[in-house]
LOMARDREN-10226 format. One record per residue: x, y, z of N, C-alpha, C in turn; residue in three letters. Coordinates in steps of 0.2 Angstrom, whole numbers, plus 2048, in hexadecimal, padded with zeros to 3 digits. Layout:
N
XYZXYZXYZALA;...
END
This chain:
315
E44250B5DE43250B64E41257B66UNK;E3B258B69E38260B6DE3B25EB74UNK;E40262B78E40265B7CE3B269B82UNK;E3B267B87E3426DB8AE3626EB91UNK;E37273B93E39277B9BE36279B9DUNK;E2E279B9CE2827BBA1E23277BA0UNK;E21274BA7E1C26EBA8E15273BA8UNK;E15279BA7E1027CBA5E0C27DB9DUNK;E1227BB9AE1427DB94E13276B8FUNK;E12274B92E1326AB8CE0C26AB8AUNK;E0C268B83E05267B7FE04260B82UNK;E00260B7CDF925AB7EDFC253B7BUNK;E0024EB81E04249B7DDFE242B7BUNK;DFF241B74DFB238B74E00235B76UNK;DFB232B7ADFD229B7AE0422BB7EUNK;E0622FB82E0C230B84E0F229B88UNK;E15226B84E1A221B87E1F224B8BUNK;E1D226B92E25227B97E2B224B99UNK;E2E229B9BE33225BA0E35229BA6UNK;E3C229BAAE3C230BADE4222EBB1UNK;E47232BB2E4E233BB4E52236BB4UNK;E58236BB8E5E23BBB5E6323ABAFUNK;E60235BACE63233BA7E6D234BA5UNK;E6F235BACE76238BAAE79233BA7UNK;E7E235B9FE81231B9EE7D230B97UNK;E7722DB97E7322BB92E76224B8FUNK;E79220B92E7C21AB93E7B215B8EUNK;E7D20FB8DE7A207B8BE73205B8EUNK;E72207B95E6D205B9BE67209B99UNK;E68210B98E63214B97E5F210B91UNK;E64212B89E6320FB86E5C209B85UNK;E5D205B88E581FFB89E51201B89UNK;E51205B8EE4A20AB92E4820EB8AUNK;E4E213B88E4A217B83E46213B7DUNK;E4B20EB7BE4B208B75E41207B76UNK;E42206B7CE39201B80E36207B7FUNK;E3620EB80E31212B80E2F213B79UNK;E34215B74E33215B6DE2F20EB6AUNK;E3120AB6DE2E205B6BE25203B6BUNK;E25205B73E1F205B74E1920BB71UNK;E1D212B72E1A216B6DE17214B65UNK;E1D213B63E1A210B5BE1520BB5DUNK;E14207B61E10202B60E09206B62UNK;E0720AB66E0120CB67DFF214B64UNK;E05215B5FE0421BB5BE05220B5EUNK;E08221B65E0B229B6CE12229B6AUNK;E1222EB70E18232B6FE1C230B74UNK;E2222EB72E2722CB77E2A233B7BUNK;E2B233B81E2D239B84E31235B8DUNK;E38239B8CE3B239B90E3C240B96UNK;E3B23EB9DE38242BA2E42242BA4UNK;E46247BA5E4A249BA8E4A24EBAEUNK;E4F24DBB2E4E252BB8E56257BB6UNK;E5625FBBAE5C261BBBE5A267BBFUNK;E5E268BC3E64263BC4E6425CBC5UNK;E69259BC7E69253BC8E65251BCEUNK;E6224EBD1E5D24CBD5E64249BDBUNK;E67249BDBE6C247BE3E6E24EBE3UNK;E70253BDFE72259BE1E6F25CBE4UNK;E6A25ABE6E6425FBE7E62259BEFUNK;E61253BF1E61250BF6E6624EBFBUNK;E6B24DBF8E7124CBFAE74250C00UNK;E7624CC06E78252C0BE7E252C0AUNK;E83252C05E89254C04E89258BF9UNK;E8725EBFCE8A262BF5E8D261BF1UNK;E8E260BEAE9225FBE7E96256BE5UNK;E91252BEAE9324ABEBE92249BE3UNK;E91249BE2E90245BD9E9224BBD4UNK;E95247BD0E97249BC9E93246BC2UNK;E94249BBFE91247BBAE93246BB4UNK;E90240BAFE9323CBABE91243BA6UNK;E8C245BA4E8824BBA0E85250BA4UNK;E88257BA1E8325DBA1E7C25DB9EUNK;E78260BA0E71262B9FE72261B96UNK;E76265B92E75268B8BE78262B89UNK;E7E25CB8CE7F258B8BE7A250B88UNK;E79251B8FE7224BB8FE6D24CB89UNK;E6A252B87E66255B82E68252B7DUNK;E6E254B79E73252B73E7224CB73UNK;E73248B7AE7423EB79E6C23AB77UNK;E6723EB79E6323CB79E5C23EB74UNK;E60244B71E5F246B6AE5E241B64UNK;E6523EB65E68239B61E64230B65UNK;E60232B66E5D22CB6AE5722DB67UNK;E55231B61E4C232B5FE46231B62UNK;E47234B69E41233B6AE3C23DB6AUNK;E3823AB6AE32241B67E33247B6DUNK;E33244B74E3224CB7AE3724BB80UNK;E3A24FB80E3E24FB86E3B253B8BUNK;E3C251B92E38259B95E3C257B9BUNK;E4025DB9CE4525FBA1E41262BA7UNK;E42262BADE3F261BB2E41265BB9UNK;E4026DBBBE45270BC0E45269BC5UNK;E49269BC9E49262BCFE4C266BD6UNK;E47268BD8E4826CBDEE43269BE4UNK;E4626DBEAE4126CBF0E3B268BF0UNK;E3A26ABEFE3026BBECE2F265BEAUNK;E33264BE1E3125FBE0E34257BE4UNK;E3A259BE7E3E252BE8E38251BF0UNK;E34256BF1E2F254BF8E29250BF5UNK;E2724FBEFE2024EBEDE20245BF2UNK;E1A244BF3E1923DBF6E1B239BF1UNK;E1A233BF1E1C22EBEBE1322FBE6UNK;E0F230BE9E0722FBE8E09235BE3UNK;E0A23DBE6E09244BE2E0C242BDCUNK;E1223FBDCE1723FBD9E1323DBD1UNK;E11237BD3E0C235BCDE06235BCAUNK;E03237BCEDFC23CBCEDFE242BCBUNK;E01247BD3E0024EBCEE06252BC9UNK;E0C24CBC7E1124DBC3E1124ABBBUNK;E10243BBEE0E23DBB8E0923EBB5UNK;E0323FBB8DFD23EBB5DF9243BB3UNK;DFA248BB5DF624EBB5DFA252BB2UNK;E02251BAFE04255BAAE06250BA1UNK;E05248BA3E08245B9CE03241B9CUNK;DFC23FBA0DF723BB9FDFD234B9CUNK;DFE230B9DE0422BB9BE00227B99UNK;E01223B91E0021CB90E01217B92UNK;E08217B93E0E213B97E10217B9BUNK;E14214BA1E1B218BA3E20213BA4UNK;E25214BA1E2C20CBA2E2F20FBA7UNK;E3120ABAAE3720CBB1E3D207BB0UNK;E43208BB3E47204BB2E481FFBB9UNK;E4B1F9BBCE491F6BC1E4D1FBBC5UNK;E491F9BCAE491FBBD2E48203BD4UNK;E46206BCFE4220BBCEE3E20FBD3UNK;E40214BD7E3B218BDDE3B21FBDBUNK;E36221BDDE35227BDBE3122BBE4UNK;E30230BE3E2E234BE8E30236BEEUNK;E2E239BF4E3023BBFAE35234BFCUNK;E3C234BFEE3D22EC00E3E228BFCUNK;E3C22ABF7E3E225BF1E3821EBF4UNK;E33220BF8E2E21BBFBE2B218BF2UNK;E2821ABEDE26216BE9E29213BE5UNK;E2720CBE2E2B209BDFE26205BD9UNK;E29201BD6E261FDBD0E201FCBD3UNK;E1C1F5BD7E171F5BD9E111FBBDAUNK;E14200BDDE0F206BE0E0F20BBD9UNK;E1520ABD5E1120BBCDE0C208BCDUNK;E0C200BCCE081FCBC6E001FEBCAUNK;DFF200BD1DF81FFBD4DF6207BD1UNK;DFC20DBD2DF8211BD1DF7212BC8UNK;DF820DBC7DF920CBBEDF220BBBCUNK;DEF206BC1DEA205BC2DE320BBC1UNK;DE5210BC7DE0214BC9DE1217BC3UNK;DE621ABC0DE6220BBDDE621EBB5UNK;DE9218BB4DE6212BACDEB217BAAUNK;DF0214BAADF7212BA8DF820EBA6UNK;DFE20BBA3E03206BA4E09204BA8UNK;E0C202BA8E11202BABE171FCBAAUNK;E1D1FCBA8E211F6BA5E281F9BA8UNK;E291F5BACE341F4BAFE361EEBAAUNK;E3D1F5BA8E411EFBA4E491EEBAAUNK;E481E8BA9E4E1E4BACE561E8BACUNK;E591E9BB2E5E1EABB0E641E7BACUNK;E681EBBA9E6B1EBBA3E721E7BA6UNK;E741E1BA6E7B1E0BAAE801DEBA2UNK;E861E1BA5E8D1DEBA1E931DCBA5UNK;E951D9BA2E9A1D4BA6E9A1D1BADUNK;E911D2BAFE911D0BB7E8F1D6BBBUNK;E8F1DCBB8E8E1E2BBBE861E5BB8UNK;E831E9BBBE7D1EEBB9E801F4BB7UNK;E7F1F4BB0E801FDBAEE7D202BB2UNK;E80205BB4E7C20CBB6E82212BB6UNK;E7F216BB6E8421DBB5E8921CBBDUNK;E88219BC1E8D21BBC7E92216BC7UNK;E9120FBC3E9620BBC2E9A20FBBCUNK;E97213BB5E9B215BB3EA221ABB3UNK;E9D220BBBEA1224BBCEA7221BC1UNK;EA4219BC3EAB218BC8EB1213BC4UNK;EAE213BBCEB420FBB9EB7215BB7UNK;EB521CBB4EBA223BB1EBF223BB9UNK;EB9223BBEEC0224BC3EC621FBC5UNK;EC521BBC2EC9214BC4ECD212BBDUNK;ECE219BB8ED1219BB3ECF212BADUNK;ECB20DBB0EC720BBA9EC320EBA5UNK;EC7211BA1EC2215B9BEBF211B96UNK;EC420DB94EBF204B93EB8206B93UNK;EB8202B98EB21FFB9BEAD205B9DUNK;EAE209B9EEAA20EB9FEA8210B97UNK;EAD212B91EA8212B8CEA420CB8AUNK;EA6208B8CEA2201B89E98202B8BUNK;E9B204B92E93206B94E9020CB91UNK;E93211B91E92216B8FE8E216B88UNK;E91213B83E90211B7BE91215B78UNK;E99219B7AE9A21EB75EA1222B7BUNK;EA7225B78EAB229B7CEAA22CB81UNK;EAD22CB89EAC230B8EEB0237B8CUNK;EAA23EB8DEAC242B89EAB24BB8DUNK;EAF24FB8EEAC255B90EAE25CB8CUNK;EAD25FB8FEB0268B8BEB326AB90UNK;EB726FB8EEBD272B8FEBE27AB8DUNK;EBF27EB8EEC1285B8FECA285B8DUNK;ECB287B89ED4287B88ED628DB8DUNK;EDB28CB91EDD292B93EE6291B92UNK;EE9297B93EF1298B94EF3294B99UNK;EF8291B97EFB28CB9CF03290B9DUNK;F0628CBA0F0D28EBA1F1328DB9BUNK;F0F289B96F13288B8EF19284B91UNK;F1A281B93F1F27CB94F1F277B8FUNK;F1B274B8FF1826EB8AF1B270B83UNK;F1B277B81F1C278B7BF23279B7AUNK;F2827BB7EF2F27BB7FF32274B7DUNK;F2D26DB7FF33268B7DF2C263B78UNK;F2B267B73F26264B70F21265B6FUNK;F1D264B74F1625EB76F11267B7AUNK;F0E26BB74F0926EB75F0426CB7BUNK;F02271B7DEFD26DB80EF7272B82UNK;EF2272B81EEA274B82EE8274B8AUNK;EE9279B8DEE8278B94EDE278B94UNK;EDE274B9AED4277B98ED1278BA1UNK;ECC27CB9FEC927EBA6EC227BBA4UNK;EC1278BA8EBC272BA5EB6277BA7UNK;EAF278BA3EA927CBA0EA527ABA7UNK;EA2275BA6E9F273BAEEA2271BB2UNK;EA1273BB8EA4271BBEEA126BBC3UNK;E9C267BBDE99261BC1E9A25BBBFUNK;E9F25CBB9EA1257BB5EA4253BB5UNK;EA524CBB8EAA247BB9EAF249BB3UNK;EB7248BB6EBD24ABB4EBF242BB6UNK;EC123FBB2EC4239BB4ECB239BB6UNK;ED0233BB9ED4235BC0EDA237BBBUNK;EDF239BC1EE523ABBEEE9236BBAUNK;EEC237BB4EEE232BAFEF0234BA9UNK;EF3234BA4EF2234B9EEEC230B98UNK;EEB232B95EE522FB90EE7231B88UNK;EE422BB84EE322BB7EEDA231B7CUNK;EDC235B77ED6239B77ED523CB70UNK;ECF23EB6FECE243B6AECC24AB6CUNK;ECC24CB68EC8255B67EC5256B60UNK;EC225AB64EBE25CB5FEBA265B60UNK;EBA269B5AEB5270B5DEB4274B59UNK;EB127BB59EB227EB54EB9280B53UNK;EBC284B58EC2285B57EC827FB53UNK;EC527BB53EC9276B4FEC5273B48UNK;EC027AB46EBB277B40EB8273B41UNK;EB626FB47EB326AB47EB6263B46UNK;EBC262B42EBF25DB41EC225BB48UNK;EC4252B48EC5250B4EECB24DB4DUNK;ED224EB52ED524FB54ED8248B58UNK;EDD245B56EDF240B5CEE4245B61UNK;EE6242B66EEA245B6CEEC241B71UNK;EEF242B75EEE241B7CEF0244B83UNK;EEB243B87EEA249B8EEED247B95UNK;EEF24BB98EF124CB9CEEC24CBA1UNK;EEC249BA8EE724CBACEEC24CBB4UNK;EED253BB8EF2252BBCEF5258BBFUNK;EFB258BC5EFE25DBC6F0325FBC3UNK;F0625ABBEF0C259BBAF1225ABC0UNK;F12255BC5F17254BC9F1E255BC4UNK;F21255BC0F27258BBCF2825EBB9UNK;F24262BBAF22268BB9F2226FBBFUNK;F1D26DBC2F1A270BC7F1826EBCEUNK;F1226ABCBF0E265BD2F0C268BD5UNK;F0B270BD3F05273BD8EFF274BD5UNK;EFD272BD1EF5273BD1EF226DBCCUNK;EEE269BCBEEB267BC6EE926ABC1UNK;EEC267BBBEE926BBB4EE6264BB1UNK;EE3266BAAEE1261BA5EE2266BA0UNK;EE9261B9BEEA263B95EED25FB90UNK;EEB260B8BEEA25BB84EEE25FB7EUNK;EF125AB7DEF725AB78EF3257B70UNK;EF125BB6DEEC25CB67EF425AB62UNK;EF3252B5FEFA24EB58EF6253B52UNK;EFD256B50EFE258B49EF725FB49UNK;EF9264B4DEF726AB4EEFA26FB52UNK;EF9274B50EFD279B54EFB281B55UNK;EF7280B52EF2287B52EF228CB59UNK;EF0294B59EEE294B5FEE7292B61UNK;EE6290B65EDC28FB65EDB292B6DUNK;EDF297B71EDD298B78ED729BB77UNK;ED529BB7DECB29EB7EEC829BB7BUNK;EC7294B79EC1290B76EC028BB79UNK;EBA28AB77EB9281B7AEBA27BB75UNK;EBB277B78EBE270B73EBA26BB78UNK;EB9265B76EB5260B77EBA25AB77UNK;EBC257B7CEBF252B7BEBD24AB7EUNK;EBC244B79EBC240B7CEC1239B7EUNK;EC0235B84EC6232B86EC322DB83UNK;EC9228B80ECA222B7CECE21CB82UNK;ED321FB85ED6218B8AEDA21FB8FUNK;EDB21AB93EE221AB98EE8219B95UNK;EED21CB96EF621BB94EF9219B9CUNK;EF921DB9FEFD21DBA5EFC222BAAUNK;EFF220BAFEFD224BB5F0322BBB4UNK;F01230BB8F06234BBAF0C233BBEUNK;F11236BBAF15235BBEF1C23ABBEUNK;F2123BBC1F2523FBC4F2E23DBBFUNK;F2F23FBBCF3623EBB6F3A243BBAUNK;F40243BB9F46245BBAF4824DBB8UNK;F4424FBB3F43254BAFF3F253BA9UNK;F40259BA2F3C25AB9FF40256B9BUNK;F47254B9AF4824FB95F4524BB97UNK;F44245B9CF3F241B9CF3A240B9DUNK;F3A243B9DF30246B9BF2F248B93UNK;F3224CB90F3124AB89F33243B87UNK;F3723FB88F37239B85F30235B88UNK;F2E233B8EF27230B8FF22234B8AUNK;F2223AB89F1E23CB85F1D23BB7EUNK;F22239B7AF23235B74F2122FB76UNK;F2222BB7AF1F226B7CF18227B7AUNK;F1722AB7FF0E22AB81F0B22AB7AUNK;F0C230B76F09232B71F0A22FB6BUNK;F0F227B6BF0E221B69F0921DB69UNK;F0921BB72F04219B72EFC21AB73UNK;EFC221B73EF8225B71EF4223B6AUNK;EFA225B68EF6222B5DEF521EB5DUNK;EF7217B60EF7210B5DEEF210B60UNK;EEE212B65EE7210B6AEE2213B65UNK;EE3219B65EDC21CB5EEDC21AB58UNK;EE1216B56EE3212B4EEDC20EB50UNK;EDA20BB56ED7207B56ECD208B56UNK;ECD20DB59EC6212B57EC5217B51UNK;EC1214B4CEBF218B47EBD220B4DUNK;EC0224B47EBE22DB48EB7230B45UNK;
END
């Protein structure tokens, strides 16, 4: 997959099969969409190419800053979609300027006058432009004028529900990790920064990896305990069961939110590194014990049920 960050800068695509989105997540849902581009590509001998934006296009129209979180970072999505085989990515500044184009410039002087498109697929209910004024239809006419194509694939439903990144982000927040990897098609997952903690954890056992999370835009699911891996260089790249913490440790402290992961059968130092972790399930909510004997006993617990949950996912 090429990569390309200037619409100045993109060679001369055949037979170009588009699409175009924030793709956060890189999801089940999305999936479908890329599956159709490649497919169509092969069939007319062009090149499949995915159109993303960044920032995130609400970041940027939203009259509340910082309203969304996100399932992926920029380098993230890249990686997910890497592994998706398609031929050209082309990441997209998404500022003023362009979130003002009309829906008509949008297509015209964006779509057409920089990828000349074979096809372009969209996913249902698909708007683009100033106001989100164009849709599927005002595709297919101006598909017409400018001899395109143009193909919506049906939303993607499970269990009664539409996949989309914002259902996924409100089951991490609703502590179904479940179901949110289900859609996802693969671990909900971030990076981390090790920093010095107050080492209590390590007093009655149960080390633990405090982490300063790398992006500050990155859905952190709610407070709770979790089954988890790691994985990073600092760990050789080998991966890692555990289980994390996400909280103020009300038996502790309770003054500040941390996130820290208790890395089974290691003990190394790894401070100042980044590690990679991803969530497998929910254990249990936070809660407030008597002291640190009781709290190291829940903690044997936990990291019981911790193993028995990851015995059940290949590593």
């Amino acid at each position: 997959m090429k990569v390309h960050y200037d619409l100045k800068q993109l060679p001369p695509f055949k037979n170009a099969v588009i699409t175009t989105g924030a793709f956060d997540g890189v999801h089940t849902g999305h999936l479908q969409i890329i599956n159709r581009i490649k497919e169509i590509a092969h069939k007319v001998a062009g090149e499949s190419i995915i159109i993303t934006f960044h920032p995130h296009p609400r970041k940027i129209i939203s009259s509340i800053p910082g309203e969304i979180k996100q399932l992926t970072c920029l380098d993230e999505r890249i990686a997910l979609l890497e592994k998706a085989n398609i031929d050209h990515l082309v990441v997209v500044n998404f500022d003023y300027t362009f979130s003002n184009l009309s829906a008509h410039a949008y297509v015209k002087d964006f779509l057409v006058d920089h990828f000349h498109p074979h096809t372009i697929i969209v996913g249902y209910d698909h708007h683009f432009g100033k106001g989100r004024l164009g849709d599927f239809e005002m595709l297919k006419d101006l598909g017409k004028s400018f001899q395109f194509h143009v193909e919506e694939i049906n939303e993607q439903i499970v269990d009664g529900e539409i996949i989309s990144s914002t259902l996924i982000r409100n089951y991490l927040l609703d502590k179904n990790i479940t179901k949110a990897n289900q859609l996802l098609g693969y671990p909900y997952f971030f990076e981390g920064f090790i920093v010095r903690g107050n080492q209590i954890g390590r007093t009655i056992g149960f080390p633990t990896a405090n982490l300063r999370i790398i992006n500050e835009e990155k859905l952190i699911p709610a407070n709770g305990v979790y089954a988890v891996r790691v994985t990073g260089p600092c760990l050789e790249n080998k991966i890692f069961d555990g289980m994390m913490n996400i909280g103020i440790r009300p038996t502790v402290d309770g003054q500040k939110k941390v996130i820290e992961v208790n890395i089974f059968n290691f003990d190394n130092d790894i401070y100042e590194n980044n590690i990679i972790v991803s969530v497998y399930e929910f254990i249990r909510g936070e809660e407030k014990f008597s002291g640190l004997d009781a709290l190291k006993q829940q903690l044997y617990l936990d990291k019981v049920t911790a193993a028995t949950i990851l015995q059940q996912y290949p590593s």
